[in-house]
C-alpha positions as CSV (number, residue, x, y, z in Angstrom):
1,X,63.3,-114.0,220.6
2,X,63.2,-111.8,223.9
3,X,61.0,-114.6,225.2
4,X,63.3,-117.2,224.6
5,X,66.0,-115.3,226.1
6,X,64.2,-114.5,228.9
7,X,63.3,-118.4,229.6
8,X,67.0,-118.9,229.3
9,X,68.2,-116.0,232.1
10,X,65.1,-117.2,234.8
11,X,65.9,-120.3,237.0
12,X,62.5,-122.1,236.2
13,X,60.4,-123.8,238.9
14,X,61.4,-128.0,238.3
15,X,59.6,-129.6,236.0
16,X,57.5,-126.2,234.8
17,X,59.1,-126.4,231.3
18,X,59.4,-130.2,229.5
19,X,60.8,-130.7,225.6
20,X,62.6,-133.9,226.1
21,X,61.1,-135.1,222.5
22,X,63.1,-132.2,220.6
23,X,66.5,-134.5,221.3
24,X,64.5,-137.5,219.4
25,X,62.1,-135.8,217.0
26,X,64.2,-133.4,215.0
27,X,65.5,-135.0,212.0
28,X,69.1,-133.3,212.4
29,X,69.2,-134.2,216.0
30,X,67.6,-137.6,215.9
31,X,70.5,-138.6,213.2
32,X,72.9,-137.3,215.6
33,X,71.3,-138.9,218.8
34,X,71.5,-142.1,216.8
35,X,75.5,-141.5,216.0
36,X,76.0,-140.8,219.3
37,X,74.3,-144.3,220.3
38,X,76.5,-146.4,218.2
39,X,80.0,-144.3,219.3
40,X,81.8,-146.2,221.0
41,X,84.2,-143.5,221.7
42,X,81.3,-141.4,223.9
43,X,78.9,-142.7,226.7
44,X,76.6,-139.5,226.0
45,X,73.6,-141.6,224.5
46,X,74.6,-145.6,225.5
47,X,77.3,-147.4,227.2
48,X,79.6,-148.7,225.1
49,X,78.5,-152.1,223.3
50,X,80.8,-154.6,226.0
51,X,79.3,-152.9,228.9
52,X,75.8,-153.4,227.6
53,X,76.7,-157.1,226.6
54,X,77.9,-157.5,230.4
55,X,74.2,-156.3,231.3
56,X,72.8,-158.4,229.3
57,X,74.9,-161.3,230.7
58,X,73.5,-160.5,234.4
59,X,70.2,-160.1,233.6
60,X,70.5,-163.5,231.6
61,X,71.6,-165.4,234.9
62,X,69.0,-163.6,237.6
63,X,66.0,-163.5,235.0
64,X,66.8,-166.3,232.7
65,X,65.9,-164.8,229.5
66,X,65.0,-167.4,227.0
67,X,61.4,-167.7,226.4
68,X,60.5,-164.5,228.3
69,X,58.1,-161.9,226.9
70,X,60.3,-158.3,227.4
71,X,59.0,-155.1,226.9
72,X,62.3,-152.8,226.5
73,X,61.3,-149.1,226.8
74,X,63.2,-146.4,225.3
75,X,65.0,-149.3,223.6
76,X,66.3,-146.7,221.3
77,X,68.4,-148.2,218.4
78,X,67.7,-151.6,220.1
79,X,71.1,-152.2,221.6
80,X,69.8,-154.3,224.7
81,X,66.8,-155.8,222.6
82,X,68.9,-157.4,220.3
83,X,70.9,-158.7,222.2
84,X,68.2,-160.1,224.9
85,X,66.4,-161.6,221.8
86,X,69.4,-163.2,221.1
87,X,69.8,-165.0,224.1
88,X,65.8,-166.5,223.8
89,X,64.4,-163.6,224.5
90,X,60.4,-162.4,222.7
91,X,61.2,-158.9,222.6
92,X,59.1,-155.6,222.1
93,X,61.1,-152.5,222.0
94,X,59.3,-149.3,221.9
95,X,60.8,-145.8,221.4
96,X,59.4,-142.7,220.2
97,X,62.3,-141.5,218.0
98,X,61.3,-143.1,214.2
99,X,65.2,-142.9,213.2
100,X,66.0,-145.0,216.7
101,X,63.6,-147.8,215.5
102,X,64.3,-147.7,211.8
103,X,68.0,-148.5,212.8
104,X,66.5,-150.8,215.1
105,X,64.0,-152.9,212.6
106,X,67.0,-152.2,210.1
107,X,69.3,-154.4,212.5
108,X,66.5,-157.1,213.6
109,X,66.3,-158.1,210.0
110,X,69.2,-159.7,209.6
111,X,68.8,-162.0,212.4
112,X,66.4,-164.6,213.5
113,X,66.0,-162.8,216.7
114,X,62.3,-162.8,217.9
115,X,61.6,-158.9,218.2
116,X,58.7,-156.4,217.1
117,X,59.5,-152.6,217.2
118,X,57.3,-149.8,217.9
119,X,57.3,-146.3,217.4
120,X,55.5,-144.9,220.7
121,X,55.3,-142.9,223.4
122,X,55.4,-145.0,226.3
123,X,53.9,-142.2,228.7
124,X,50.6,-141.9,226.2
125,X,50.4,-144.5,223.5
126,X,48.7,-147.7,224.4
127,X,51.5,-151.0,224.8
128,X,50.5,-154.1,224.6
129,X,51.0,-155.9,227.4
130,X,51.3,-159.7,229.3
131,X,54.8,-159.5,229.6
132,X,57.4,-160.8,231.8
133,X,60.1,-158.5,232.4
134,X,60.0,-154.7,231.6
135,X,63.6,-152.8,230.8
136,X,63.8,-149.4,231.4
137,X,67.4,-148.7,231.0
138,X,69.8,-145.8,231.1
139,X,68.6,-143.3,233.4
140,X,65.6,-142.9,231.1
141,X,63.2,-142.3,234.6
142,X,65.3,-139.7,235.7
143,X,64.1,-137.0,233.0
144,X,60.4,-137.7,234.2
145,X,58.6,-135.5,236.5
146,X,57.8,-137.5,239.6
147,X,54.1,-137.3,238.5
148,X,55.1,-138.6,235.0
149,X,57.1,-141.3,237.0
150,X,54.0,-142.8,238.8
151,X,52.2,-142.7,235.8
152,X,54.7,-145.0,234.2
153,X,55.5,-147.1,236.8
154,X,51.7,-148.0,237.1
155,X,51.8,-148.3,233.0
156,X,54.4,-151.0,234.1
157,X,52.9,-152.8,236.3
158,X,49.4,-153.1,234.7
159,X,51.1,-154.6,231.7
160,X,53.3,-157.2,233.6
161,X,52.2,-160.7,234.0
162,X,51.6,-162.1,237.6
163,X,55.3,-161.9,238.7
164,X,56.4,-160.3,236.5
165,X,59.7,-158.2,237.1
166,X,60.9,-154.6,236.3
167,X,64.4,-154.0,235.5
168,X,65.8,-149.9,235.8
169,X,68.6,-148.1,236.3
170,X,68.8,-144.2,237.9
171,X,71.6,-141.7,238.5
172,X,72.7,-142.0,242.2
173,X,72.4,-139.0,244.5
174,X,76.4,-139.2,244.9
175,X,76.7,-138.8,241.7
176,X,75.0,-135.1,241.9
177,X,77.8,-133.8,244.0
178,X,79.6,-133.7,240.5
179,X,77.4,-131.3,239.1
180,X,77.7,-127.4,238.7
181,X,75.6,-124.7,237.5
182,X,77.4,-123.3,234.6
183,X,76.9,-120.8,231.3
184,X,78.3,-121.6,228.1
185,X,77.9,-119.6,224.6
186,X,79.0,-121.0,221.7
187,X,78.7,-121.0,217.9
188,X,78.2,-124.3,216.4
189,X,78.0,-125.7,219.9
190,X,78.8,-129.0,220.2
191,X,79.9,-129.3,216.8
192,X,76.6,-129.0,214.9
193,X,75.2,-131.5,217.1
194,X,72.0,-128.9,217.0
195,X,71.7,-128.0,213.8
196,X,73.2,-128.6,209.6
197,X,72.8,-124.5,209.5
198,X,74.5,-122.1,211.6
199,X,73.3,-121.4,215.2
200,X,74.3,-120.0,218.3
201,X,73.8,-122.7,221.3
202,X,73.8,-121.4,224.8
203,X,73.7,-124.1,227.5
204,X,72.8,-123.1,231.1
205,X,73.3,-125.4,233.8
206,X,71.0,-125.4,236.9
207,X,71.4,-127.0,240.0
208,X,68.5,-127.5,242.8
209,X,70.4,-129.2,246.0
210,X,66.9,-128.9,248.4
211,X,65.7,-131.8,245.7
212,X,68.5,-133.9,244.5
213,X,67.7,-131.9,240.6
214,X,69.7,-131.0,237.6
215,X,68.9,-129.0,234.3
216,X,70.6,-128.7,231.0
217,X,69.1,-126.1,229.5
218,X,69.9,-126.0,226.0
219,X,68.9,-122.4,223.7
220,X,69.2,-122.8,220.0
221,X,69.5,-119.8,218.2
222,X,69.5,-120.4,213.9
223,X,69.3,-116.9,211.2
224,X,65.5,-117.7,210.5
225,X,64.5,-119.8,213.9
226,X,65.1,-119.9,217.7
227,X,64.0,-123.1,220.0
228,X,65.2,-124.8,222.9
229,X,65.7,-128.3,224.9
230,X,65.4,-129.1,229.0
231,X,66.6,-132.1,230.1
232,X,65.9,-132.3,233.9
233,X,67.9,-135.0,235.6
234,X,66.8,-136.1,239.2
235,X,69.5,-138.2,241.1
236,X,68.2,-140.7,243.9
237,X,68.7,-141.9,246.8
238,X,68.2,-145.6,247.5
239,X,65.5,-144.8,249.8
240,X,63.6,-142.6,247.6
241,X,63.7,-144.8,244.4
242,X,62.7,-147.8,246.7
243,X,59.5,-145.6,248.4
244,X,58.5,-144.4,244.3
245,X,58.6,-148.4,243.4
246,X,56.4,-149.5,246.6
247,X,54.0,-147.1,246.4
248,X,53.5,-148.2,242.5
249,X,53.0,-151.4,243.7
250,X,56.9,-153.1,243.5
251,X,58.9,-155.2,245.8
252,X,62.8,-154.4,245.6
253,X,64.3,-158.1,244.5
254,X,67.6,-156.2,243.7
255,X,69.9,-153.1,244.5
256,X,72.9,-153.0,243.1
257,X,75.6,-150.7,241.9
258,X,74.8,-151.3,238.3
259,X,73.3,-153.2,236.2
260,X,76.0,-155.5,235.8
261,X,75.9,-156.4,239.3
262,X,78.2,-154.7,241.4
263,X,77.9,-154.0,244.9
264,X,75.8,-150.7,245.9
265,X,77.8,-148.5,247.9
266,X,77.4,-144.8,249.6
267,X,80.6,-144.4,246.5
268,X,78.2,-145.9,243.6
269,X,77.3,-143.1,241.0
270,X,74.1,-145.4,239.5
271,X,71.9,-147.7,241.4
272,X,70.1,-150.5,239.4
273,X,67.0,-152.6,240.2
274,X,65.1,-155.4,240.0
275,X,61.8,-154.9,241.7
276,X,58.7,-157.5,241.1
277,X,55.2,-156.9,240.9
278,X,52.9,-157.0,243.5
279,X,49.7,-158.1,242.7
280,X,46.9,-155.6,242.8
281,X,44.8,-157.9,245.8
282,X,48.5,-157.8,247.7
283,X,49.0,-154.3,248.4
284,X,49.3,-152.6,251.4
């Protein structure tokens, strides 16, 4: 327990600690993750269901959906793939939370949507691949490490078909000015969101301005058992996000404010982004 503790009280170096899978993984937590998902009273998991059907909307006019082959990573309960594989859509969603895809599978059934689910890692399990479009959606690259986001983004482009596009979204960097380093003890915290037993949850907040860097760091402590979740959040810059997708091999076909197509602006809190594969030969 001191251990733990002692975690807790020391700023850690970025990226030093990583447990992102406890927030899918643990049954209690995965069953909340999954209510969370479908709330449409709370954006802490998904945008509510008429802003994801607006995103669908404007990917369906730049990208033309029907008859494309999608891979949608971390499609979680499969809010976007359904709805892509409604409009024409071939859809393989992958996640690596089994309650996410049961819901998922659960929901595909009673449809004639085209769409296969898969439990998997997408950093370390092997995806199929020949696909047109890959969706990466809802900040999902800004918990990576920037080694663990090269690794992807090559992952990406190795299983996209010649032109093939890759469609993201990331926190902005103006968005960071919004976020504080804070402390907060609490029993039962966030409503048993951690845990069906009793606990104490501590949540430290760290901030690193020099590089753009957040990290909730969450300390469960139940009766019989004491464990804990980081989730590291790095904001970007235009410029950086573009220079991480060139050197994977990208060309930026889109910036915009969103993913429903607003304007980018120095006042936009999320940048989205269509960028297309460069074939291999074509690289500079």
């Amino acid at each position: 327990m001191y251990e733990l503790l002692e975690r807790l009280a020391t700023r850690p170096e970025p990226y030093s600690l990583m447990s992102i899978k406890e927030l899918w993984t643990r049954p209690h937590i995965a069953r909340q993750m999954l209510a969370y998902h479908l709330d449409q009273d709370t954006s802490l998991a998904s945008r509510p269901i008429i802003v994801i059907e607006e995103i669908v909307d404007w990917l369906d006019q730049k990208l033309n959906l029907a008859g494309k082959r999608i891979c949608d990573l971390g499609c979680g309960p499969g809010l976007y793939a359904l709805r892509m594989a409604e409009r024409g859509a071939n859809v393989v969603g992958v996640d690596f939370s089994p309650t996410a895809i049961a819901h998922a599978t659960s929901q595909a059934s009673t449809t004639k949507a085209r769409i296969e689910y898969r439990v998997a890692d997408y950093l370390h399990d092997e995806l199929p691949s020949g696909f047109d479009v890959v969706t990466l959606i809802y900040y999902d690259y800004c918990a990576l490490s920037p080694t663990d986001r090269h690794t992807l983004l090559c992952l990406i482009h190795s299983i996209l078909n010649p032109g093939g596009s890759l469609v993201m979204d990331v926190v902005a960097d103006n968005a960071f000015q919004e976020t504080g380093e804070q402390l907060a003890i609490q029993k039962r915290l966030m409503n048993g969101f951690w845990s069906d037993s009793d606990y104490v949850g501590i949540h430290r907040t760290w901030v690193y301005p020099e590089r753009m860097l957040a990290l909730d760091h969450y300390t469960i402590v139940e009766p019989s058992d004491g464990w804990e979740v980081l989730n590291w959040m790095q904001y970007f810059s235009s410029a950086r996000l573009v220079k991480e997708l060139e050197e994977a091999g990208f060309a930026i076909r889109r910036l915009t404010g969103s993913l429903t197509g607003e304007a980018l602006t120095d006042a936009s809190n999320e940048i989205g982004v269509i960028a297309d594969k460069i074939p291999s030969g074509e690289r500079g």
